[in-house]
C-alpha positions, 0 to 999 in steps of 0.5 A: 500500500503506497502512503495513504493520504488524508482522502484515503484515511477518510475513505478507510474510516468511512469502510470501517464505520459501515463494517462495524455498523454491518456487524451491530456491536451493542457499543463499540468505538474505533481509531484507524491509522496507517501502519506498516503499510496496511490500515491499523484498525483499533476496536474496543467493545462491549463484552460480557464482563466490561470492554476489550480492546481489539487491533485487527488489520486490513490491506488495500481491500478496507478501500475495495470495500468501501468501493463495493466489492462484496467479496472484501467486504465478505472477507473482512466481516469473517476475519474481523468477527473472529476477533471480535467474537467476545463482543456484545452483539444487538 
């Protein structure tokens, strides 16, 4: 991923707002940064017991996503949610 700019990070923030809506986390509040040259993705959550904190990371496919592509948003909802699975849900 070359250097994302401020229209990208907009962009991946606007994917990872619809991705986390899409999973209906009861409460949750997230940060995304460049990183390594991927998007560093940082979910705290809801859990049974109080919250976590989650880093999950995604490459040039958090912006296919936003852009439509079914299968990058299918990708990431079923990597993501397996490390979120101690997440309350609605």
């Amino acid at each position: 991923m070359a250097a994302p700019d401020e229209v990208d990070l907009a962009r991946a923030k606007v994917a990872v707002s619809s991705l986390l809506d899409g999973m209906k986390l009861s409460a949750h509040l997230y940060a995304v940064e460049p990183r390594e040259g991927m998007w560093a993705v940082i979910v705290e959550c809801a859990t049974g017991s109080g919250w976590q904190r989650v880093e999950l990371r995604a490459g040039p496919e958090l912006l296919a996503a936003i852009d439509g592509d079914a299968e990058a948003q299918a990708t990431l909802d079923a990597k993501w949610r397996a490390h979120l699975a101690d997440c309350k849900y609605d």
